[in-house]
PDB file of N, CA, C and O in Angstrom:
ATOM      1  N   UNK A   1       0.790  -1.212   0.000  1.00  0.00           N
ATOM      2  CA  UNK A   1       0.000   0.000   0.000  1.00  0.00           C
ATOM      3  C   UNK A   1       0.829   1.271   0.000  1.00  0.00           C
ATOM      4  O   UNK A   1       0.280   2.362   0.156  1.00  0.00           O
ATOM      5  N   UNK A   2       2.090   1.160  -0.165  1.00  0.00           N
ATOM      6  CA  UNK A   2       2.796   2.111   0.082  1.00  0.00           C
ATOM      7  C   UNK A   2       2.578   2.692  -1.204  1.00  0.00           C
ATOM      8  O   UNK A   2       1.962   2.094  -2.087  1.00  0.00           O
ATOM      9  N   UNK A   3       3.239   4.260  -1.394  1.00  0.00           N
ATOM     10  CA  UNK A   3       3.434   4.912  -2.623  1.00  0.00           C
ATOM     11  C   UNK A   3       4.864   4.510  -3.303  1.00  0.00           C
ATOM     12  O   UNK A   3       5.929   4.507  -2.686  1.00  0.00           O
ATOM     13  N   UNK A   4       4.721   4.205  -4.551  1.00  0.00           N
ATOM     14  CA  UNK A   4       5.909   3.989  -5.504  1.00  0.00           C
ATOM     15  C   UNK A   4       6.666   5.491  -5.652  1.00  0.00           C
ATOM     16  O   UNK A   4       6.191   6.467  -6.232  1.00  0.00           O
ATOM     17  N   UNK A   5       7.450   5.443  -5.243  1.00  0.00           N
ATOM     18  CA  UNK A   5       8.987   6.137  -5.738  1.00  0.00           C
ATOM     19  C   UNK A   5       9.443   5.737  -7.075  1.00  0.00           C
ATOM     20  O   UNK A   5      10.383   4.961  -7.244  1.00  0.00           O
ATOM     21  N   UNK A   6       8.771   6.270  -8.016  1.00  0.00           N
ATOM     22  CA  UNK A   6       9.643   6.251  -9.928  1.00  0.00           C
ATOM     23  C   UNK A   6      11.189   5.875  -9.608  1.00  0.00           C
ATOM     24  O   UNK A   6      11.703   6.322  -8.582  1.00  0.00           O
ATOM     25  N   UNK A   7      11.893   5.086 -10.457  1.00  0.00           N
ATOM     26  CA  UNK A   7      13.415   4.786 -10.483  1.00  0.00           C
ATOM     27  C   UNK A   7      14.245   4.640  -9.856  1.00  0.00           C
ATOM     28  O   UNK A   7      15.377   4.211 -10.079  1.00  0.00           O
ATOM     29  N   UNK A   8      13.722   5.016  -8.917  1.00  0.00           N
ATOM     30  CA  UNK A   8      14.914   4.735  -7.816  1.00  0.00           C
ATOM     31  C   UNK A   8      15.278   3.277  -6.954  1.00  0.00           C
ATOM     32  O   UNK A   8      15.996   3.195  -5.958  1.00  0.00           O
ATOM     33  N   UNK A   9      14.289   1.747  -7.918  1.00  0.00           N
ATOM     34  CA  UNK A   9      15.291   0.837  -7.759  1.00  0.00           C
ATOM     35  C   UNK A   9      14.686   0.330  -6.871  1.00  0.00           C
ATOM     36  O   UNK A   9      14.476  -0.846  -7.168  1.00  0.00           O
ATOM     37  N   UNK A  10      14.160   0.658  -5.631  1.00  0.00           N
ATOM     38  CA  UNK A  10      13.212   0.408  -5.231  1.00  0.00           C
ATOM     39  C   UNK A  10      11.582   0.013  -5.004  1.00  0.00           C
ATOM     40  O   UNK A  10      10.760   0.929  -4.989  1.00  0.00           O
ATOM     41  N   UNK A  11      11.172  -1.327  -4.837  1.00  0.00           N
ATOM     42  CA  UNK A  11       9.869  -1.431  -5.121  1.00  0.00           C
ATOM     43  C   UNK A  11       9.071  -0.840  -3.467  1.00  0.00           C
ATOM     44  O   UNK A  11       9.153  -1.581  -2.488  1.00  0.00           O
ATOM     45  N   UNK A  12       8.523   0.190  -3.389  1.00  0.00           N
ATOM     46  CA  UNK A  12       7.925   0.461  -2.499  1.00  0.00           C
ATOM     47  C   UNK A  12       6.221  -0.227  -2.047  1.00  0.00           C
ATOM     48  O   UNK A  12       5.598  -0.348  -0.992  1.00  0.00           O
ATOM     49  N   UNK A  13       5.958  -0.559  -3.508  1.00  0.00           N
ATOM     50  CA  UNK A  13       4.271  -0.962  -3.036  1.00  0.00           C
ATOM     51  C   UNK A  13       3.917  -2.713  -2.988  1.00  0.00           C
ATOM     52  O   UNK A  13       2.918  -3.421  -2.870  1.00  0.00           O
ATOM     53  N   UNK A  14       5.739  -2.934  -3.196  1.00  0.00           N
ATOM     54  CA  UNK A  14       5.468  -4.866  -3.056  1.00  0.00           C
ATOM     55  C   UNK A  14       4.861  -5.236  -4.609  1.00  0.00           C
ATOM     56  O   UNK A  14       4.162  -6.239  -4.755  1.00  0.00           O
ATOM     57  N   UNK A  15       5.146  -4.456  -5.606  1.00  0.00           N
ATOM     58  CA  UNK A  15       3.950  -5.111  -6.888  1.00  0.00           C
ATOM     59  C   UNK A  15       5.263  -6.023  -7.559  1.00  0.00           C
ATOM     60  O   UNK A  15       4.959  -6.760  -8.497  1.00  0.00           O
ATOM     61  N   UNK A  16       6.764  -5.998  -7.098  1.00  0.00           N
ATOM     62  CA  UNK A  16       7.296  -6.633  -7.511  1.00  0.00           C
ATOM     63  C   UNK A  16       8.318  -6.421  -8.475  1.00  0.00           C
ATOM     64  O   UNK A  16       9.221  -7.230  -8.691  1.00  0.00           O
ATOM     65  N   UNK A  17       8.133  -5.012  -9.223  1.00  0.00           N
ATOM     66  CA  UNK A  17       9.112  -4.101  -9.821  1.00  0.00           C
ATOM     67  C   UNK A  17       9.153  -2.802  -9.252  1.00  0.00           C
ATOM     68  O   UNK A  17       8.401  -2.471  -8.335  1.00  0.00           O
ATOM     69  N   UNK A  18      10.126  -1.942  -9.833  1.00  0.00           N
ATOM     70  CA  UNK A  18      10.157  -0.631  -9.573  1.00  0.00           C
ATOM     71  C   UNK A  18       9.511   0.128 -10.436  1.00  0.00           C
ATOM     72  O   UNK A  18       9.898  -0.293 -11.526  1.00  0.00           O
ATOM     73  N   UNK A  19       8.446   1.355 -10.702  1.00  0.00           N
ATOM     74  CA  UNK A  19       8.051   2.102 -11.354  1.00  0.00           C
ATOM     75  C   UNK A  19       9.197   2.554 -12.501  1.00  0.00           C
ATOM     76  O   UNK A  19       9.955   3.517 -12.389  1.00  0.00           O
ATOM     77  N   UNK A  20       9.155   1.941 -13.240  1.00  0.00           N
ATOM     78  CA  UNK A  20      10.219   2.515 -14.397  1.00  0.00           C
ATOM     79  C   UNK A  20       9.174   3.012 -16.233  1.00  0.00           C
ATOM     80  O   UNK A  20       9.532   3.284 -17.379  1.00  0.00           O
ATOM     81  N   UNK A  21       7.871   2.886 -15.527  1.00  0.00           N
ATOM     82  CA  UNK A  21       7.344   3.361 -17.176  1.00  0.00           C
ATOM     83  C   UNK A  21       6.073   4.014 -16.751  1.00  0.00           C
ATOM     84  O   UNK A  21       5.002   3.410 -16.796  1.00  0.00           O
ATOM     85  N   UNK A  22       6.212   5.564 -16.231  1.00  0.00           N
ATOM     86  CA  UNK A  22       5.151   6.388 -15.330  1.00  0.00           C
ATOM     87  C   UNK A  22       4.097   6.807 -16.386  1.00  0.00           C
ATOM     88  O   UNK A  22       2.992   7.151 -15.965  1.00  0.00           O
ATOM     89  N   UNK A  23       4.383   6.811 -17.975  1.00  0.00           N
ATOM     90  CA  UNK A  23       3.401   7.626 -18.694  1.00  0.00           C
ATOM     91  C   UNK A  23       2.978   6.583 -19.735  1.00  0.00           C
ATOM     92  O   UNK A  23       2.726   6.772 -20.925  1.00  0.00           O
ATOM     93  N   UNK A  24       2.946   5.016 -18.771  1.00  0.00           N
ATOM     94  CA  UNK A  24       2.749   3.754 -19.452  1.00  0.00           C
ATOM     95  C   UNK A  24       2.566   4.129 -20.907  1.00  0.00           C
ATOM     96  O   UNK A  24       1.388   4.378 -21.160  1.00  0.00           O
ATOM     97  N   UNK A  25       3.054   4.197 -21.518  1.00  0.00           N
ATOM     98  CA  UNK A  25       2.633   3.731 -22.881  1.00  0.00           C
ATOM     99  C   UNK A  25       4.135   2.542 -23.276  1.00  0.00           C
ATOM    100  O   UNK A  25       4.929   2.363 -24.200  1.00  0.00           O
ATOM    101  N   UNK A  26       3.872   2.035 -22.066  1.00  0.00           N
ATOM    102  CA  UNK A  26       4.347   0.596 -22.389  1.00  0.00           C
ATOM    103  C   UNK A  26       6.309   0.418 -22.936  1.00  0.00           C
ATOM    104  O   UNK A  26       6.823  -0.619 -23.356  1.00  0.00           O
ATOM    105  N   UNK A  27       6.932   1.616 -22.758  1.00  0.00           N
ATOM    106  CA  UNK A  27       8.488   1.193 -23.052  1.00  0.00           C
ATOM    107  C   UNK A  27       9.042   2.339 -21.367  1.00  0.00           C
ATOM    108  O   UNK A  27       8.527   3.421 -21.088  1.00  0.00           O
ATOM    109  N   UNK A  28       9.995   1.744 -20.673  1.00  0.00           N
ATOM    110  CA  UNK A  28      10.355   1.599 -20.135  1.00  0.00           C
ATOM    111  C   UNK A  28      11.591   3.006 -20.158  1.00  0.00           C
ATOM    112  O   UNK A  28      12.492   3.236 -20.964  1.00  0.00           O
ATOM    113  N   UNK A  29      11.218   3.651 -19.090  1.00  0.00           N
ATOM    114  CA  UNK A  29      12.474   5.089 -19.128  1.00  0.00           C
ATOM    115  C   UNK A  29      13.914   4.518 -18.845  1.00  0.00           C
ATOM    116  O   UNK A  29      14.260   3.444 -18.353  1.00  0.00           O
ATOM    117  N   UNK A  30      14.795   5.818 -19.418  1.00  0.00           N
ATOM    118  CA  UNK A  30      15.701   5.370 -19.057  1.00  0.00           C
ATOM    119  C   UNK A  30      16.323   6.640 -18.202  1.00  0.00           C
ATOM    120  O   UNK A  30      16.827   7.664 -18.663  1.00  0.00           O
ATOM    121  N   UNK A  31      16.153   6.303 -16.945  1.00  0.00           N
ATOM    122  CA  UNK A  31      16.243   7.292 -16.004  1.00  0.00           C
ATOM    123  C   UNK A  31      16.168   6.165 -14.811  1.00  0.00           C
ATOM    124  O   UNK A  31      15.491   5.145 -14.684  1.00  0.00           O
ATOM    125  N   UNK A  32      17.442   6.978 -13.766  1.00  0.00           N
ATOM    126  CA  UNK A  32      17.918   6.009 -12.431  1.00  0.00           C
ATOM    127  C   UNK A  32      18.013   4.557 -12.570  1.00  0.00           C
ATOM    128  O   UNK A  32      18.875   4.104 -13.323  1.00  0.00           O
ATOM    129  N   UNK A  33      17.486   4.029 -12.141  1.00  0.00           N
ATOM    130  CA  UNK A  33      17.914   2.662 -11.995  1.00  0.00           C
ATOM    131  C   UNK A  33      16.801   1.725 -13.259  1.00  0.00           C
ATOM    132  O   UNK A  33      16.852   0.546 -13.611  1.00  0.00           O
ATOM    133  N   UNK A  34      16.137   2.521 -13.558  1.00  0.00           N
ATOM    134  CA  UNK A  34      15.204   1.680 -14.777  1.00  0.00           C
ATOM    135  C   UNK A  34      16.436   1.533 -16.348  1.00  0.00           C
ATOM    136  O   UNK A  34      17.052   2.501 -16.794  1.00  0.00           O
ATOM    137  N   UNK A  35      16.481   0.775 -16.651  1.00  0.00           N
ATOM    138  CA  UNK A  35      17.521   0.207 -17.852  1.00  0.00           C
ATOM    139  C   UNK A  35      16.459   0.089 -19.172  1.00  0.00           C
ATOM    140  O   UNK A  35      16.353  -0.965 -19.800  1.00  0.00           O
ATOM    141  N   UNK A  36      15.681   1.319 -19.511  1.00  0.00           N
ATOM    142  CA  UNK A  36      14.739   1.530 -20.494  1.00  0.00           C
ATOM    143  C   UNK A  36      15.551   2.257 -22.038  1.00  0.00           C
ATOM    144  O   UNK A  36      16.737   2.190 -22.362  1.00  0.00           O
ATOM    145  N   UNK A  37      14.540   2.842 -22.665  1.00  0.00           N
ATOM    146  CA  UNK A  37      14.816   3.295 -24.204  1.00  0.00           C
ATOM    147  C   UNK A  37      14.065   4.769 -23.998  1.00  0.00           C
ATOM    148  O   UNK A  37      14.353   5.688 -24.766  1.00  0.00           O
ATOM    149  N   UNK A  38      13.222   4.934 -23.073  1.00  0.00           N
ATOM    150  CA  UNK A  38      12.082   5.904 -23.030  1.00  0.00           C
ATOM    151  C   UNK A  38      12.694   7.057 -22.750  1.00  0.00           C
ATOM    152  O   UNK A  38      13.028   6.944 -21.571  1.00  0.00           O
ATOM    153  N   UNK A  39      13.085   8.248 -23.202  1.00  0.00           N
ATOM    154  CA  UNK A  39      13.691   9.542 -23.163  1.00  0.00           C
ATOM    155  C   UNK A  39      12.829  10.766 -22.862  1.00  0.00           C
ATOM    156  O   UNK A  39      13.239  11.926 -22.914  1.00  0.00           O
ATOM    157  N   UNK A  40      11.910  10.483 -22.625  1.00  0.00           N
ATOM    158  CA  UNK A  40      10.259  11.475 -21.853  1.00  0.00           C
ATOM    159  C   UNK A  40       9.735  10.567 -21.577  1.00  0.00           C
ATOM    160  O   UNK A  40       9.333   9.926 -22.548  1.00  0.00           O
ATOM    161  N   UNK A  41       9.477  10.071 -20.419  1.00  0.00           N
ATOM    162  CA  UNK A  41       8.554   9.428 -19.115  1.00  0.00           C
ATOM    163  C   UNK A  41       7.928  10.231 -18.926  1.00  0.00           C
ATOM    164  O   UNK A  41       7.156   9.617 -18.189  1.00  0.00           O
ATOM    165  N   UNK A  42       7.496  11.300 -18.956  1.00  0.00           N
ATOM    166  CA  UNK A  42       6.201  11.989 -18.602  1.00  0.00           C
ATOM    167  C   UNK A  42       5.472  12.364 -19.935  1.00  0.00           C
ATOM    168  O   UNK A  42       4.702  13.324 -19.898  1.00  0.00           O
ATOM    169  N   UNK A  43       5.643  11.714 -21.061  1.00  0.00           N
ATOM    170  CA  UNK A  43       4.869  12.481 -22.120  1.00  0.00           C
ATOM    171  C   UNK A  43       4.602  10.587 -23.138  1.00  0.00           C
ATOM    172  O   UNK A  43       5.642  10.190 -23.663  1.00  0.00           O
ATOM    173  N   UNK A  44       3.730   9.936 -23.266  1.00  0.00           N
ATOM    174  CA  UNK A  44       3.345   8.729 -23.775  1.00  0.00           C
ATOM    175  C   UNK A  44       3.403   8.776 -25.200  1.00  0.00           C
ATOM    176  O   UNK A  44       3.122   7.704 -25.737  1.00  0.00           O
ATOM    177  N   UNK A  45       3.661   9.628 -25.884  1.00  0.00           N
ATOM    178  CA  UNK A  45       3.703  10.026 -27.263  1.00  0.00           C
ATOM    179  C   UNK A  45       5.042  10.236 -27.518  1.00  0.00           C
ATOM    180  O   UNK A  45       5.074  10.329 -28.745  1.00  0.00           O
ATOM    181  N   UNK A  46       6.231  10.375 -27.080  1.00  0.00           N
ATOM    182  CA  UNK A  46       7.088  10.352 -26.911  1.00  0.00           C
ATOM    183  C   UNK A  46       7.876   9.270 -26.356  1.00  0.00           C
ATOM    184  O   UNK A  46       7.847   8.845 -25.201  1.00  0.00           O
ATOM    185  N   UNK A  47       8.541   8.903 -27.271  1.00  0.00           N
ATOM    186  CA  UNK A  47       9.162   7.312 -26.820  1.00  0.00           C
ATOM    187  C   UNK A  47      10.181   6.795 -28.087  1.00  0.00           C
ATOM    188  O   UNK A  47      10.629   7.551 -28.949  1.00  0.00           O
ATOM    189  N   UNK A  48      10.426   5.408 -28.001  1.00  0.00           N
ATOM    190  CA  UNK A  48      11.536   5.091 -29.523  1.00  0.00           C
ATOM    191  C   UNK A  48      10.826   4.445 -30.774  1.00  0.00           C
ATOM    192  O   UNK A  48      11.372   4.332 -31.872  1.00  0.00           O
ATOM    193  N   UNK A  49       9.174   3.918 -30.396  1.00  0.00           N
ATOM    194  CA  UNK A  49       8.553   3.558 -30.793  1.00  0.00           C
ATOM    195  C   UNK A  49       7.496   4.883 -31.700  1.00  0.00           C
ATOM    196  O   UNK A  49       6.679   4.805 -32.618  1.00  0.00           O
ATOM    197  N   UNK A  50       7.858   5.650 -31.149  1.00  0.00           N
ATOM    198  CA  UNK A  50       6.959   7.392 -31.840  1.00  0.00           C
ATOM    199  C   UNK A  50       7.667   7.695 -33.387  1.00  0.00           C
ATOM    200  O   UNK A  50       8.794   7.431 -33.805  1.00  0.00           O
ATOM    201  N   UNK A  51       6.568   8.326 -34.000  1.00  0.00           N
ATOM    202  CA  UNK A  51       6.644   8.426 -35.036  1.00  0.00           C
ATOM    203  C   UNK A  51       7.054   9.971 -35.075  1.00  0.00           C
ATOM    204  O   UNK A  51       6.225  10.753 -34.609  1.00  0.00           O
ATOM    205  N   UNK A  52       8.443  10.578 -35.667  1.00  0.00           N
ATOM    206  CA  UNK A  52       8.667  11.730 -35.263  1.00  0.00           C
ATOM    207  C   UNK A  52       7.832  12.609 -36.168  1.00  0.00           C
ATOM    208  O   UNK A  52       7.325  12.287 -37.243  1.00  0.00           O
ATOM    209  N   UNK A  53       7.783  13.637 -35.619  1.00  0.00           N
ATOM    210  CA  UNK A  53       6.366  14.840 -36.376  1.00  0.00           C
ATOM    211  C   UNK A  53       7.941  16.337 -36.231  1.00  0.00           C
ATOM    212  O   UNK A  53       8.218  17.057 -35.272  1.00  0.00           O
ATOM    213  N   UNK A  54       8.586  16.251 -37.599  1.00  0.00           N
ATOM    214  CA  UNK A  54       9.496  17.203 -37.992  1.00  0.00           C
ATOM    215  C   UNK A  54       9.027  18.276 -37.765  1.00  0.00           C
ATOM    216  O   UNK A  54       7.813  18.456 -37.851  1.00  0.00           O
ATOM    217  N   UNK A  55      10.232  19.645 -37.278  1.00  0.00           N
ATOM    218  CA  UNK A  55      10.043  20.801 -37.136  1.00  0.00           C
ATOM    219  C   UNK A  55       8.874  21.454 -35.708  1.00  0.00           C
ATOM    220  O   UNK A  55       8.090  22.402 -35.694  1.00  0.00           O
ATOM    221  N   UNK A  56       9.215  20.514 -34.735  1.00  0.00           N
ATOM    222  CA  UNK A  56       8.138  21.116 -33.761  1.00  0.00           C
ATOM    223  C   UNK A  56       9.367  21.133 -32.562  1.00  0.00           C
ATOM    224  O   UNK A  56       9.137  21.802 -31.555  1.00  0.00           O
ATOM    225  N   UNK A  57      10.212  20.657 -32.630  1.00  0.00           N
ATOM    226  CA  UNK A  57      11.250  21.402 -31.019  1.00  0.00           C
ATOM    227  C   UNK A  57      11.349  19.811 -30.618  1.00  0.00           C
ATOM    228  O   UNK A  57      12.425  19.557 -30.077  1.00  0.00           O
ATOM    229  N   UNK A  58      10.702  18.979 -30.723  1.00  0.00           N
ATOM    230  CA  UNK A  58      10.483  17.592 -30.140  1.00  0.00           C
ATOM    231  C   UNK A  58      11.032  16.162 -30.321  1.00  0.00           C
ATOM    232  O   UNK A  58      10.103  15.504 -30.792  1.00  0.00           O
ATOM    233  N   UNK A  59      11.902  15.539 -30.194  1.00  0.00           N
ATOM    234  CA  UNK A  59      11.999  14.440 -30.466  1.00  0.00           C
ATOM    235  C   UNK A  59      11.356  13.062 -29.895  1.00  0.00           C
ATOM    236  O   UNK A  59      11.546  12.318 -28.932  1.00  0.00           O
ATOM    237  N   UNK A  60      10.466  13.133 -31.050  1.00  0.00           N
ATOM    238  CA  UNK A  60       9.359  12.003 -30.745  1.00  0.00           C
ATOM    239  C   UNK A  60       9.865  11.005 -30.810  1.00  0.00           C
ATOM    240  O   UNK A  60       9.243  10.232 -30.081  1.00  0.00           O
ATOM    241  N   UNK A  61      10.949  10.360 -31.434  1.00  0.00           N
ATOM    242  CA  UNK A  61      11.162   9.027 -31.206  1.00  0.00           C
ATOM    243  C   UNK A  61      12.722   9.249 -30.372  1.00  0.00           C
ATOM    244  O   UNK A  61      13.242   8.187 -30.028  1.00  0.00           O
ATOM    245  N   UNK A  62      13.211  10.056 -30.153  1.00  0.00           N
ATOM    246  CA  UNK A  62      14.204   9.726 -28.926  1.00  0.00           C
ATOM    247  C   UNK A  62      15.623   8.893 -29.919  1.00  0.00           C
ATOM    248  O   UNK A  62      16.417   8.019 -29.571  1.00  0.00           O
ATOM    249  N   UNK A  63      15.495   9.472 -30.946  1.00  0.00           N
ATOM    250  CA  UNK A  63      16.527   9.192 -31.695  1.00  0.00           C
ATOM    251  C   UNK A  63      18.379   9.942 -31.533  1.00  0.00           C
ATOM    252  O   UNK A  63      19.510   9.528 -31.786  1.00  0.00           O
ATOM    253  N   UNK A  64      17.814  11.133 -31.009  1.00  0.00           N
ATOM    254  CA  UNK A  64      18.893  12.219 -30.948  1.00  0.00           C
ATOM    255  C   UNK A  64      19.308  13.372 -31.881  1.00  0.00           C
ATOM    256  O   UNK A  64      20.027  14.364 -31.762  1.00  0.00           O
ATOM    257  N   UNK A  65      18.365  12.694 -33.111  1.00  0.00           N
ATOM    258  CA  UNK A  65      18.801  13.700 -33.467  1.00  0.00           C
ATOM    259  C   UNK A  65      18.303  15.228 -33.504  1.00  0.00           C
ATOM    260  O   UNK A  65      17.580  15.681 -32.616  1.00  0.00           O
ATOM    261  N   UNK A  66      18.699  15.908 -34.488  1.00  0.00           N
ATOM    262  CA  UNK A  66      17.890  17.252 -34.663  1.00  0.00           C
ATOM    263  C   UNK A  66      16.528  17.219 -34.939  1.00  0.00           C
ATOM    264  O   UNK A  66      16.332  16.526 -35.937  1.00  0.00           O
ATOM    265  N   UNK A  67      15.272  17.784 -34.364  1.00  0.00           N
ATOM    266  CA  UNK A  67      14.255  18.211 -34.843  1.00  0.00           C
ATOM    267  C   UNK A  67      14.059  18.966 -36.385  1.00  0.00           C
ATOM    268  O   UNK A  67      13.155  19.147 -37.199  1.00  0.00           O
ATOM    269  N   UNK A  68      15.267  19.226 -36.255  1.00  0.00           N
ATOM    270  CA  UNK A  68      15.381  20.520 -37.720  1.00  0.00           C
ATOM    271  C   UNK A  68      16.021  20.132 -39.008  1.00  0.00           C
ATOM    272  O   UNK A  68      16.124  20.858 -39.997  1.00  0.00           O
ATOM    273  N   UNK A  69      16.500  18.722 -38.863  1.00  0.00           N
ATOM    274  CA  UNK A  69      17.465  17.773 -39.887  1.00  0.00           C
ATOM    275  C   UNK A  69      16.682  17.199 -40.426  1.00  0.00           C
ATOM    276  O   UNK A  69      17.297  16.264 -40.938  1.00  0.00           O
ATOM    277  N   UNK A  70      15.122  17.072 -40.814  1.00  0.00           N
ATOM    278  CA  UNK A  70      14.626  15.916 -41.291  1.00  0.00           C
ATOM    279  C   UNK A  70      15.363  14.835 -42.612  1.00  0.00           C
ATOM    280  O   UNK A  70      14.990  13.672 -42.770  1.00  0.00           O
ATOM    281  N   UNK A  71      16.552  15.565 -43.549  1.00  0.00           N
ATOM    282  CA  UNK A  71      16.817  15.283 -44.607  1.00  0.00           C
ATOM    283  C   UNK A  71      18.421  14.450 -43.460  1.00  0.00           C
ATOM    284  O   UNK A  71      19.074  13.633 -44.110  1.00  0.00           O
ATOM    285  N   UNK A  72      18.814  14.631 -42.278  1.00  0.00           N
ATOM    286  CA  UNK A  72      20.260  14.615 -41.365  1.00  0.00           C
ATOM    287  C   UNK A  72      20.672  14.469 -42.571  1.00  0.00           C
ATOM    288  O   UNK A  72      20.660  13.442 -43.250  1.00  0.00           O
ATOM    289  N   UNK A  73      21.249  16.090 -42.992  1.00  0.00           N
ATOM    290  CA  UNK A  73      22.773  16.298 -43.238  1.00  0.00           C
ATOM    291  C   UNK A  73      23.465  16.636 -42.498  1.00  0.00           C
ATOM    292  O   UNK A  73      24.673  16.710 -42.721  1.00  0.00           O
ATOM    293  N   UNK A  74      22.901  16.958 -41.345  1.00  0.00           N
ATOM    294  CA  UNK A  74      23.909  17.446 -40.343  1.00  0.00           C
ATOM    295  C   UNK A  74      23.677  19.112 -40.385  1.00  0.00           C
ATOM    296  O   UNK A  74      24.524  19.965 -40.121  1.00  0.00           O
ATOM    297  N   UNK A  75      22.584  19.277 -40.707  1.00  0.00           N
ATOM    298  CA  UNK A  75      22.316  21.086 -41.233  1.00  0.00           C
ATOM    299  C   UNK A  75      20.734  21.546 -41.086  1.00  0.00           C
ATOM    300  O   UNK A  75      19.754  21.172 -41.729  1.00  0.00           O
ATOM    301  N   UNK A  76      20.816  22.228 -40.307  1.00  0.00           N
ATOM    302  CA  UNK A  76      18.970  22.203 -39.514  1.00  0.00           C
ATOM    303  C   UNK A  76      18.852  23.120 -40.430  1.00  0.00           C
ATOM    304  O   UNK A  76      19.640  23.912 -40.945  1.00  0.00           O
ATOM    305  N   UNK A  77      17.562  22.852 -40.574  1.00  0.00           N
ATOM    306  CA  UNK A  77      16.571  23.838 -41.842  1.00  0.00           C
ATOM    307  C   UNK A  77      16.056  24.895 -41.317  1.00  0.00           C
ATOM    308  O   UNK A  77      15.934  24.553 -40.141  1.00  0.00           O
ATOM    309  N   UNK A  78      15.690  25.898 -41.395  1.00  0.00           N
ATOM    310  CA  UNK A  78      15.032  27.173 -41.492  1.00  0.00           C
ATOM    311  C   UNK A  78      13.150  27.084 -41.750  1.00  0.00           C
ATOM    312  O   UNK A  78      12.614  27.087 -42.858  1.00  0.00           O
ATOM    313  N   UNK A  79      12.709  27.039 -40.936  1.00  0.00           N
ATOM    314  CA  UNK A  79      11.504  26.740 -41.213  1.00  0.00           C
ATOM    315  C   UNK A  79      10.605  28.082 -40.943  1.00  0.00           C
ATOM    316  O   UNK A  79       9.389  28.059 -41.137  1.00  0.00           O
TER     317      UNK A  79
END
């Protein structure tokens, strides 16, 4: 009955894991002690599995790269 503490490795509520995927959409952060892919845990649309939506500031799939490279030459576009 306790409250879960996110990542920190610790299972506080006995369910048997640690909270490592808070904005469930099912892939796993990678933040503290969770060994995930998920690069925004607080946003479910955002993940490695997301389909990136170019030119908005965002990296939806957690790829790294530029928002502004859709073509990655290595040269962000002017939009």
């Amino acid at each position: 009955g306790a409250p879960e503490i996110p990542y920190d490795g610790i299972d506080q509520d006995c369910s048997g894991d640690d909270q490592c995927d808070v904005d469930l959409d099912g892939i796993d952060a990678a933040i503290g002690s969770c060994p995930g892919t998920d690069c925004d845990d607080s946003d479910a649309l955002v993940n490695p599995a997301a389909d990136e939506l170019w030119y908005d500031g965002v990296d939806q799939d957690c790829d790294g790269w530029s928002d502004f490279d859709a073509d990655r030459d290595g040269h962000d576009s002017v939009v």
